[in-house]
VEXTORSE-743845 format. One record per residue (C-alpha): y, x, z; residue in three letters. Coordinates in steps of 0.1 Angstrom, whole numbers, plus 2048, in hexadecimal, padded with zeros to 3 digits. Example, Ala and Ser with C-alpha at 12.3 -4.5 7.8 and 13.67 -1.06 7.14 Angstrom:
2
7D387B84EALA7F5889847SER
//
This chain:
790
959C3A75DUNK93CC26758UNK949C09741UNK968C1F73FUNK984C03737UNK9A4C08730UNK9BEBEF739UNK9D8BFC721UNK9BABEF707UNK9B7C0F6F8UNK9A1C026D9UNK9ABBDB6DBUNK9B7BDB6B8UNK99BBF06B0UNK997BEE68BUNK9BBBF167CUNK9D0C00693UNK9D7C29691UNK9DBC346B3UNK9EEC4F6C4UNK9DCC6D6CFUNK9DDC716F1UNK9EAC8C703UNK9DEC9171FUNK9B7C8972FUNK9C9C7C753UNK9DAC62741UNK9BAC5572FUNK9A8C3E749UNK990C37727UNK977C1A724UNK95EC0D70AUNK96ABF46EEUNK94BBDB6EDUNK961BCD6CDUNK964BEF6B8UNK942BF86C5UNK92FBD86B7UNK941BDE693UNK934C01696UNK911BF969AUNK914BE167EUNK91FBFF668UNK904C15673UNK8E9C0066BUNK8F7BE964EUNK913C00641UNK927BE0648UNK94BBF3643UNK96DBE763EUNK96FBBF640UNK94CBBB644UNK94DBCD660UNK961BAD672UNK943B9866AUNK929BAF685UNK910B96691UNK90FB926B8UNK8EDB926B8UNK8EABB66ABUNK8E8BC868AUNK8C2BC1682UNK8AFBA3671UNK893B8B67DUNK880B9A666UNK889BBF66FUNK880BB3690UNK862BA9691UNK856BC367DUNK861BDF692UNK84ABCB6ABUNK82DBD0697UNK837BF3690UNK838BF76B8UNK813BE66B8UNK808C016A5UNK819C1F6B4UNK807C106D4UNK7E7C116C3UNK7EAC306B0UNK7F7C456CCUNK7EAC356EAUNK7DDC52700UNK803C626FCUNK81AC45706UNK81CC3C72BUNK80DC23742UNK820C0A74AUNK81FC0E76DUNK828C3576CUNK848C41781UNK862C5476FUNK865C7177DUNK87DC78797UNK878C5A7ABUNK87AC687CBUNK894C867CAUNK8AEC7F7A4UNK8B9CA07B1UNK89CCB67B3UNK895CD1797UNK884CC3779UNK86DCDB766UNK85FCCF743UNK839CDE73BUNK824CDC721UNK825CBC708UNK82CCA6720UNK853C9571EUNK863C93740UNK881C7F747UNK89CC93751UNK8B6C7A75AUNK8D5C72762UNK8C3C5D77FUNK8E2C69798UNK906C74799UNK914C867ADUNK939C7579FUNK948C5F782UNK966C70774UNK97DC5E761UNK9A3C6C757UNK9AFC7177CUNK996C5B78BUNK975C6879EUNK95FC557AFUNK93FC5D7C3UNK92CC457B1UNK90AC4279EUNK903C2E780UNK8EAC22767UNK8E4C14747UNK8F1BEB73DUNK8DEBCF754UNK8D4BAD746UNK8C3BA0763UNK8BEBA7784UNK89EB9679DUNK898B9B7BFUNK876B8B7C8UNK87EB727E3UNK86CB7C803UNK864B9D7FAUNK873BC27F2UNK869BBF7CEUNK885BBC7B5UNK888BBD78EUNK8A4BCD77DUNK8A7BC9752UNK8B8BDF742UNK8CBBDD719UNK8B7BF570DUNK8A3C0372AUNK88ABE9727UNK880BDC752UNK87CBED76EUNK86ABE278FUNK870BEF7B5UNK858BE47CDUNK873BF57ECUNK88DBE47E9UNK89CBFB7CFUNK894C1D7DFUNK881C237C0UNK87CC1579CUNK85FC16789UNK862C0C764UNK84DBF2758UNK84EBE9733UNK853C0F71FUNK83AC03704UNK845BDF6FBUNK852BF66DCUNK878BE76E5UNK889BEE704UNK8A7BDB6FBUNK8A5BB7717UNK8B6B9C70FUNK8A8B85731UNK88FB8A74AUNK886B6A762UNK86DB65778UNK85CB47780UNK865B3879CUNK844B287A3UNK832B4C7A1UNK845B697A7UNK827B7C792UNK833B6E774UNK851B7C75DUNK860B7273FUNK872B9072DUNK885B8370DUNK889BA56F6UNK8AABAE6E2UNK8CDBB86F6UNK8E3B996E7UNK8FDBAF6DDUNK8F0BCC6D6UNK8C8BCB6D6UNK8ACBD56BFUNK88FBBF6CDUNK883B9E6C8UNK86BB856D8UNK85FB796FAUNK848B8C709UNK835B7D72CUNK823B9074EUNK80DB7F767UNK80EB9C778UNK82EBAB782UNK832BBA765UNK812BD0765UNK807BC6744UNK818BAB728UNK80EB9670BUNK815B9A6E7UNK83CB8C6DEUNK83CB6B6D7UNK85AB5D6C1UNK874B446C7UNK87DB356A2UNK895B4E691UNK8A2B586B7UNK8ADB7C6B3UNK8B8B826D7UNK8ACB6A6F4UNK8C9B6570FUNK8BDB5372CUNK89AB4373AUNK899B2C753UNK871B1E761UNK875AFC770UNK86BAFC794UNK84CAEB79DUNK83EAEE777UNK839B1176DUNK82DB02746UNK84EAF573FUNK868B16734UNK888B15722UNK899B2F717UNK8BDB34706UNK8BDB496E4UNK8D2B4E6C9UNK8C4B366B9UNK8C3B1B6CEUNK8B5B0D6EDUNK894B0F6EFUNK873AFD704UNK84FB0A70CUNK837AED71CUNK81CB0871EUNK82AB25731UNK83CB35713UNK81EB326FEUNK831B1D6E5UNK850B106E1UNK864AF96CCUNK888AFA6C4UNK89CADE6DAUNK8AFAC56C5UNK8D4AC26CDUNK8EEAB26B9UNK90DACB6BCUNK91CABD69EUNK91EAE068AUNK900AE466FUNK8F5B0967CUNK8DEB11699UNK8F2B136BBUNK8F3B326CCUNK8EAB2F6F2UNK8F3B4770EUNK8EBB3B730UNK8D6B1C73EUNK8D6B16766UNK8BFAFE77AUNK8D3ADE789UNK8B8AD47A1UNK895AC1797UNK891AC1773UNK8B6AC3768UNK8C5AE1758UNK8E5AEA747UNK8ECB0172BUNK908B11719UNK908B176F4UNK91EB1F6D9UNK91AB006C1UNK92BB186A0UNK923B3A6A5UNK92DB48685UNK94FB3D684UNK966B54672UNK982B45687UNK96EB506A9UNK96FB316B9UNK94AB286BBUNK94EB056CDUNK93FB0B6EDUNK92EAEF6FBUNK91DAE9718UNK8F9AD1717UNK8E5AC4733UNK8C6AB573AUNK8B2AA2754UNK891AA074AUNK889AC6749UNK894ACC720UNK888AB0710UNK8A6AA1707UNK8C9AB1709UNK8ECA9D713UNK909AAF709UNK923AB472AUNK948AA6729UNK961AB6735UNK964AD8728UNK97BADD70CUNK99AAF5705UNK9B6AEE6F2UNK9B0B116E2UNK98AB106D9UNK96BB186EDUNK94FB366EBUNK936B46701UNK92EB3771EUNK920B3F740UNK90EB1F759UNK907B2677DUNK8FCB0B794UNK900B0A7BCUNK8D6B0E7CFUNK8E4AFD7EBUNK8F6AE07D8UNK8E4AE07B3UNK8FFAC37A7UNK918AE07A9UNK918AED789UNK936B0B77DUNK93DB1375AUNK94DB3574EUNK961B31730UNK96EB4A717UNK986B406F7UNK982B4F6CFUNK99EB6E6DFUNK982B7A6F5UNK996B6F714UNK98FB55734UNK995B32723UNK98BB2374AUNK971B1C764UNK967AFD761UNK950AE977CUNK93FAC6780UNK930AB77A0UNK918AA1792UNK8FFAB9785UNK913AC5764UNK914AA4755UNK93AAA6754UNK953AC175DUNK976AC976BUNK98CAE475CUNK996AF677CUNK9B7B09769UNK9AAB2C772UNK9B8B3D75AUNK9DCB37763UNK9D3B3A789UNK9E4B5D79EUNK9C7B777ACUNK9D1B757D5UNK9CAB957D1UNK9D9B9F7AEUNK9E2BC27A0UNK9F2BD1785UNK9D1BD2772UNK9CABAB775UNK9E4B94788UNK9D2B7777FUNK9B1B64773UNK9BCB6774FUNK9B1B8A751UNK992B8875DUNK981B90737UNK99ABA9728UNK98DB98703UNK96DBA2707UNK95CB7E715UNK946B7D6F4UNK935B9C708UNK939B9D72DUNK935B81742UNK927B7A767UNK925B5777DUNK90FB5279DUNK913B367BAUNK90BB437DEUNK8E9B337E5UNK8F6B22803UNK91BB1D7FAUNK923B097DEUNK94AB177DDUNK93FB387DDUNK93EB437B7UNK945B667A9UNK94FB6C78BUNK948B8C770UNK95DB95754UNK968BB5747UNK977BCA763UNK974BBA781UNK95EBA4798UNK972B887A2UNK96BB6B7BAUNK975B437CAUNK96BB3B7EAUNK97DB177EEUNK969B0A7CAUNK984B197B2UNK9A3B0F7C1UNK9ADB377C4UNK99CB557BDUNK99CB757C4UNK98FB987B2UNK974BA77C4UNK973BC87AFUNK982BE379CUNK970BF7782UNK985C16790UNK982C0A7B2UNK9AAC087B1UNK9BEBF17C4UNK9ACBF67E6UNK991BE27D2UNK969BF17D7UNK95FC047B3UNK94ABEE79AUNK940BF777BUNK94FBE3762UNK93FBCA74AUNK92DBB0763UNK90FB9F750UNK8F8B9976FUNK8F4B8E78FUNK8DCB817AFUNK8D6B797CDUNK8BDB827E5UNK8ADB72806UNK8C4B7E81BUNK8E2B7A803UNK8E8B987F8UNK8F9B987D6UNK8EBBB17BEUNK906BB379DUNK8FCBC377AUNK912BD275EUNK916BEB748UNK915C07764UNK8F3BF8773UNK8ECBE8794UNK907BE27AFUNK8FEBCF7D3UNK913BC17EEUNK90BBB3810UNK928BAA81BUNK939B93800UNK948BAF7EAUNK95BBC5809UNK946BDE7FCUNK927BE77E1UNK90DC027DEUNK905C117BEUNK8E3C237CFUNK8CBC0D7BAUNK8D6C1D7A1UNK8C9C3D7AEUNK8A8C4979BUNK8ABC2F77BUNK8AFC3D75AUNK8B9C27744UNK8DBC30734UNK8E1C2F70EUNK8E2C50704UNK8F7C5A6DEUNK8F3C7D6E1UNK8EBC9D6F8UNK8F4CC26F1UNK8E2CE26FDUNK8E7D08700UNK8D0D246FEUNK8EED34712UNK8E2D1D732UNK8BED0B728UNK8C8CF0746UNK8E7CE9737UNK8EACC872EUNK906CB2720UNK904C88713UNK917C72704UNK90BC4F715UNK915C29707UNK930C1E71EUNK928C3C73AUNK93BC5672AUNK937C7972BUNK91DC86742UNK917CAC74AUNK8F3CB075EUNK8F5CC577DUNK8DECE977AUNK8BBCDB773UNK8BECBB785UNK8BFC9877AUNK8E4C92786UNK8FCC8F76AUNK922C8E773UNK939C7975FUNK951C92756UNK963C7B738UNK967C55735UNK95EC3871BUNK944C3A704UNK938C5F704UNK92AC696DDUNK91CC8A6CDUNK920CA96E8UNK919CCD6E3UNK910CEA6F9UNK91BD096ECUNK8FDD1D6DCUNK904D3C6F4UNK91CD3270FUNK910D16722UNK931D12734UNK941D06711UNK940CE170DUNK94ACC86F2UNK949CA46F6UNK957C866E6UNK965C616E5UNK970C486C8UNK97FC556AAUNK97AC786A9UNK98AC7E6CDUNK97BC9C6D5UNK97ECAD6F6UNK975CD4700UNK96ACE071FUNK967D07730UNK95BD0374CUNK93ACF0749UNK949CCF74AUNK95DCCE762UNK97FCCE753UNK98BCC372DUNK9A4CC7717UNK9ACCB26F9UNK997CC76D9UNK9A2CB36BCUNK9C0CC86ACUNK9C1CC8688UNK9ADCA8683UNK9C3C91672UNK9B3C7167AUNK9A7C7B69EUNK9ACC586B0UNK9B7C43691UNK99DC29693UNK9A2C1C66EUNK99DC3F661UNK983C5467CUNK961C45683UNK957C316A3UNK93DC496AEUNK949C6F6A9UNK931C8869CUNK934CAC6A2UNK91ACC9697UNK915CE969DUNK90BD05683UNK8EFD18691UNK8F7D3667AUNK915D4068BUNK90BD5C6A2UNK929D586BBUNK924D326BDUNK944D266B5UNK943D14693UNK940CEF698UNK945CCC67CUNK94DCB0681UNK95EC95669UNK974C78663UNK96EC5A64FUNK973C6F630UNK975C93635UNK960CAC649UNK973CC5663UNK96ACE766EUNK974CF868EUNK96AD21690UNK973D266B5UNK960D0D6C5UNK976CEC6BEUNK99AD026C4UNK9A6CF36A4UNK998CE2688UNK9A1CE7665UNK995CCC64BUNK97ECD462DUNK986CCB60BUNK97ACAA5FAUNK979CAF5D9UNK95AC9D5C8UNK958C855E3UNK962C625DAUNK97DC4E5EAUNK96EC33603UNK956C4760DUNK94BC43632UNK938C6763DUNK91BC61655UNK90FC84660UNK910CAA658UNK900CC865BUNK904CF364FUNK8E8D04645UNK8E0D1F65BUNK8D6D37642UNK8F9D33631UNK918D24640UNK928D1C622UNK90ED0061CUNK916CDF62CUNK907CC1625UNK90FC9C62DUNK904C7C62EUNK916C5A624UNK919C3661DUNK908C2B601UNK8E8C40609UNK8FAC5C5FAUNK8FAC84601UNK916C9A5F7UNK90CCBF5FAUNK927CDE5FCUNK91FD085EFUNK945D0F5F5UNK94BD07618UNK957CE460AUNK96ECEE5EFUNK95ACD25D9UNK93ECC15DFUNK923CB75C7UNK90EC955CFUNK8E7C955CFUNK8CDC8A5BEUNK8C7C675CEUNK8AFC5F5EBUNK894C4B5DDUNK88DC295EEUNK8ABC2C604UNK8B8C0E613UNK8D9C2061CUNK8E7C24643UNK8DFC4D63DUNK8E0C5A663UNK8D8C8265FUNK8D3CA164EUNK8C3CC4653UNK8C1CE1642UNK8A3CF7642UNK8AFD1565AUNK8A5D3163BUNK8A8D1E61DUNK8C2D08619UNK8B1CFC5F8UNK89ECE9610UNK8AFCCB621UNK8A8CAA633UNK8B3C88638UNK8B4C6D64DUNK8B9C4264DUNK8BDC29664UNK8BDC0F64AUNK8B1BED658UNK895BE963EUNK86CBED643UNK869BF261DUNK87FC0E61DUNK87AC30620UNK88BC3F63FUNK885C68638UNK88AC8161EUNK885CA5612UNK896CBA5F7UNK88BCD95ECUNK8A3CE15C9UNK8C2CE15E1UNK8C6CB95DCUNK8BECB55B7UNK89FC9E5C2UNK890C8B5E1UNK86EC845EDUNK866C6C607UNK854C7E626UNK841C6163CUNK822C6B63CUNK81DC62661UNK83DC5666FUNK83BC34675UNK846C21657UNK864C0E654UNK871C1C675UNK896C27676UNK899C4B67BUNK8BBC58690UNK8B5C7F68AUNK8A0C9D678UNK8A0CBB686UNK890CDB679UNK87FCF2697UNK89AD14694UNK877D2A698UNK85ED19680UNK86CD0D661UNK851CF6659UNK855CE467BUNK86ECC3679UNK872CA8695UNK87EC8668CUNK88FC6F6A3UNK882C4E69DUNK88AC2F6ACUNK863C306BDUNK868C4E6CDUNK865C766BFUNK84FC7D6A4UNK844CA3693UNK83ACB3674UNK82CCD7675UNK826CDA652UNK84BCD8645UNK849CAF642UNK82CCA7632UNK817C9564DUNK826C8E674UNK818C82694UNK826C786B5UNK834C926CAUNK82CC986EAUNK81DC7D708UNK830C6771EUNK850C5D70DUNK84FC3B709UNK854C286E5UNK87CC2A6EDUNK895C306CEUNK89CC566CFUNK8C0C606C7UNK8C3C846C3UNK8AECA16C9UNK8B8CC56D6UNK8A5CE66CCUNK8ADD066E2UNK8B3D226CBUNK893D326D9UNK87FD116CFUNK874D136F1UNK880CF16FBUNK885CCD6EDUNK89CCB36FBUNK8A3C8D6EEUNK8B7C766F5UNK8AFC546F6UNK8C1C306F3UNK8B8C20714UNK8A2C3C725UNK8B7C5972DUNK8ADC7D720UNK88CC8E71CUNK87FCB071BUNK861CC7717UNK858CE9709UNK83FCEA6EDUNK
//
């Protein structure tokens, strides 16, 4: 489902393990792999491969410098294009009935969901559930019906009903990947929104409202902090902020104006990384960092630092230490009792190291043994504490004190909510991300949490927004209803049934949309990748998982069959790429030739993904790591691919042999697509995502590969592009997923402009075509799918 996790660890050795194929979709409750899928990204953008691939930062795949200046590329986009990108106080469309009929017209881009679901599917398990995209931070306004949900790479959304509807409020900050939102507690008018995911993010900065998030200033930025963690606002002085980053801890004595880096003495040379910082009543606060966060051996000595006279000076706490090493760290302190101060522990495997707590403020703590302690309520999944991470604490991690009972914690991990009520003498889970075990379903991966005046507890993971009012008998998942922020990899479309949709969502799975609503059923588990419709039978379906597992469905989604017969390396994770790729070759008139490829070969399938037979490799080099493909449509013996090292092989014979091109000039490597022109497949395109503003990102051959020209004129420079995609009726139209949203050229490449009004700047994923040309989807990393009809 959501999160879809998989206790037998399906991917836990990720890297260099060759696993089984399984057999049968019943026995394959699958989940995401937030290990494999941070080496992935790593690879996508850095073409960090092999070894390298072990060293993928935490903070993301991008630079400071790669940050900041997709900012400024955002400030322009903004200025350029400002009558086309929405307001910031505009509704996505539908707010008030996800399952009405959605109708795209004209230019304009509509969101079309999923906002809704009817059910979550995973293996044998359904569940009448709705989801949405990975929450960082969660705020109900005390007093009021006004609450604050931010989202990974959805950017903040506002409800001013108590969650009947969202509104979203920040679609062109130019990144909609949140890292923290806080609100000052003086003056709930004021936000702080820290951009860039910490795992996973593309932003960078701190960015302020003084009103609710109508309008913000300009980034401001913390040192070399790449992702900011946590903000706290002392009470009773709204000019004194600190905020935890990745490079530190941080303090503002002019309301986030400025800030300087706090000075702590860890006793490693490299900037601490900080996670969480919690207010310990007046002007003391406690904060959890990891003192080396770059060691090889993954135990990044987490410490624990407090201070009494709001950040000016830091104590390190006593008390919390491990015999098997330390890293991230979660702090939670009690409203009701602020010298009651819990710390959430995770070791170098990944797993619970202990809860540790201190009753005098967090100046020193007590190991409470956790780890080793039994569930009262244990299960075959998790019989005790120990389990509460399943290796993934580096990623997932939830702590919150009751506001008016200090023994009252809960605690988040990987696939369960778990909870003390006696101060961490015993514990007890609280949910299952299956809803198994007579347990109430919660998405899995907990990285959020509040409470609201009347103590309900809202919860947020990578499945979106969960509540309970009555201590975790039971949650709602209805504020997820109408919010459409999941991270979208790919969609598929059919001119057989022009509502047909079918995406592949980060962590989400496999969603199918329902007629030409905005409900989308989760009809696979895990992470959901590329997805095809067939071109003229909409009930056909592809989708797949990790390592070119690819599924096949007749029905319209609603049951699958395994669809990966002949592929050698189909769930081998040392020899199949992360994220599986397929492609379809529009010049098949019955629809049923599809590619798709391993590490080092390309596969072809004529009936629709039946079976797959694998092309020939001659003249491509050994190592090489294939990164897309595409067939001409004028001529199904040409297929063309791209690979590491900015290269692009090209094929006349069906892929007998295959000749490499002429090179790409100014290519910074991380090659993402290519297209052929749809009647001459002497003309061909290509994309990167390559990490580098002096790079050039697009590229057009018309001598069948022998040379390159940059086309840019017009996209915005620098800026990674996912996708090109030539229009099937006008050869001289192309579209170009960008990570700013969907840009056009309607002169074959040689100047381009924004496309269409009201998406906001949002990275675009993929882009669907209809056969007619009469409609253009995209999918989008943190903001569902679009449509509209030139």
């Amino acid at each position: 489902m959501a999160s879809q996790k998989n206790w037998h660890r399906l991917l836990a050795a990720a890297i260099a393990v060759t696993l089984a194929p399984v057999t049968s979709l019943a026995e394959d409750h699958d989940r995401d792999d937030a290990n494999a899928r941070r080496e992935f990204r790593e690879q996508w953008y850095n073409e960090a491969y092999g070894k390298a691939a072990k060293k993928a930062k935490k903070s993301g795949p991008w630079s400071i410098e790669f940050r900041k200046f997709m900012n400024d590329a955002a400030r322009k986009e903004r200025e350029r294009y400002a009558s086309q990108l929405p307001g910031t106080s505009t509704a996505i469309a539908p707010v008030t009935d996800p399952t009405a009929s959605i109708a795209a017209t004209g230019t304009t881009w509509v969101n079309i969901g999923p906002t809704k679901a009817d059910y979550l599917e995973n293996g044998s398990y359904k569940l009448t559930k709705t989801d949405a995209g990975r929450v960082r931070n969660i705020i109900p306004v005390p007093g009021t019906t006004t609450l604050y949900a931010a989202f990974a790479g959805g950017g903040v959304w506002k409800s001013t009903n108590s969650g009947t509807t969202w509104t979203p409020i920040t679609e062109t900050l130019g990144s909609l990947s949140v890292g923290a939102l806080e609100m000052d507690p003086n003056n709930s008018n004021t936000l702080y929104l820290g951009l860039g995911d910490p795992f996973d993010g593309t932003g960078i900065g701190l960015v302020k409202s003084t009103d609710g998030g109508a309008t913000w200033m300009n980034p401001v930025y913390l040192g070399s902090a790449t992702a900011i963690t946590d903000i706290q606002v002392v009470p009773g002085n709204s000019n004194i902020v600190l905020a935890t980053t990745n490079a530190g801890i941080f303090r503002s004595l002019d309301a986030g104006a400025t800030w300087s880096q706090v000075s702590l003495s860890t006793g490693y040379t490299e900037n601490p990384s900080g996670w969480s910082i919690a207010h310990a009543g007046g002007t003391k606060f406690v904060a959890t960092l990891e003192a080396q966060p770059s060691a090889a051996s993954g135990n990044t000595q987490g410490q624990v630092w407090v201070t009494a006279d709001a950040g000016a000076t830091w104590t390190r706490a006593t008390g919390v230490t491990a015999t098997a090493g330390l890293e991230r760290m979660t702090v939670a302190t009690a409203p009701s009792s602020p010298t009651t101060v819990y710390v959430l522990a995770s070791n170098p495997s990944g797993d619970l190291a202990d809860i540790f707590k201190s009753t005098n403020g967090g100046t020193s703590f007590t190991a409470l043994g956790a780890a080793a302690k039994r569930y009262s309520n244990g299960n075959t999944e998790a019989r005790t504490v120990s389990g509460l991470f399943n290796t993934q604490g580096w990623y997932d991690q939830l702590l919150i004190v009751h506001p008016t009972n200090p023994n009252l914690v809960y605690f988040g991990g990987a696939l369960h909510l778990a909870k003390t009520t006696d101060g961490g003498s015993t514990f007890a889970q609280v949910s299952n991300w299956l809803g198994q075990f007579s347990l109430p379903y919660v998405h899995a991966d907990f990285h959020a949490a509040a409470f609201d005046s009347s103590g309900k507890l809202y919860v947020g993971n990578d499945g979106g927004l969960f509540v309970t009012a009555d201590g975790g008998a039971t949650f709602s998942d209805a504020l997820n209803v109408g919010i459409a922020s999941h991270l979208i990899y790919d969609i598929g479309s059919s001119g057989g049934d022009r509502n047909a949709v079918i995406a592949g969502l980060q962590d989400n799975g496999t969603r199918v949309r329902v007629g030409s609503t905005s409900v989308y059923n989760q009809e696979l588990g895990g992470d959901g990748f590329d997805c095809e419709v067939h071109s003229t039978n909409g009930k056909l379906m592809l989708g797949t998982l990790y390592y070119a597992r690819i599924y096949k469905s007749t029905d319209g989604g609603l049951n699958w069959a395994a669809a990966s017969t002949g592929i050698t390396e189909s769930n081998n994770s040392s020899s199949a790429p992360f994220n599986t790729v397929l492609a379809k070759w529009d010049g098949d008139p019955t629809g049923n030739t599809v590619f798709t490829y391993s590490n080092t070969k390309v596969y072809k399938s004529t009936n629709f993904a039946g079976t797959w037979s694998a092309l020939g490799v001659t003249g491509l080099p050994s190592g090489i790591f294939i990164r897309g493909v595409a067939a001409a449509k004028s001529n199904g013996s040409i297929i063309g691919i791209v690979a590491s090292g900015g290269r692009v092989f090209l094929t006349n014979n069906n892929g007998t042999s295959w000749t490499q091109t002429g090179a790409l000039p100014n290519n910074g490597l991380s090659t993402s697509s290519i297209a052929f022109d749809p009647t001459n497949p002497n003309t061909l395109y290509v994309t990167s995502v390559a990490p580098d503003a002096t790079k050039a990102h697009t590229w057009k051959s018309t001598d069948f590969g022998a040379t390159f020209t940059a086309i840019e004129n017009g996209l915005p420079a620098g800026v990674p592009v996912n996708q090109i995609s030539v229009d099937p009726g006008s050869s001289t139209t192309l579209y170009a997923a960008t990570h700013l949203g969907v840009y056009r050229s309607t002169d074959a490449g040689a100047s381009w402009t924004r496309f269409g009004t009201g998406m906001p700047l949002v990275n675009v994923t993929d882009i669907e075509i209809l056969p007619d040309s009469s409609l253009v989807r995209a999918a989008t990393f943190g903001r569902s799918v679009w449509e509209l009809t030139p």
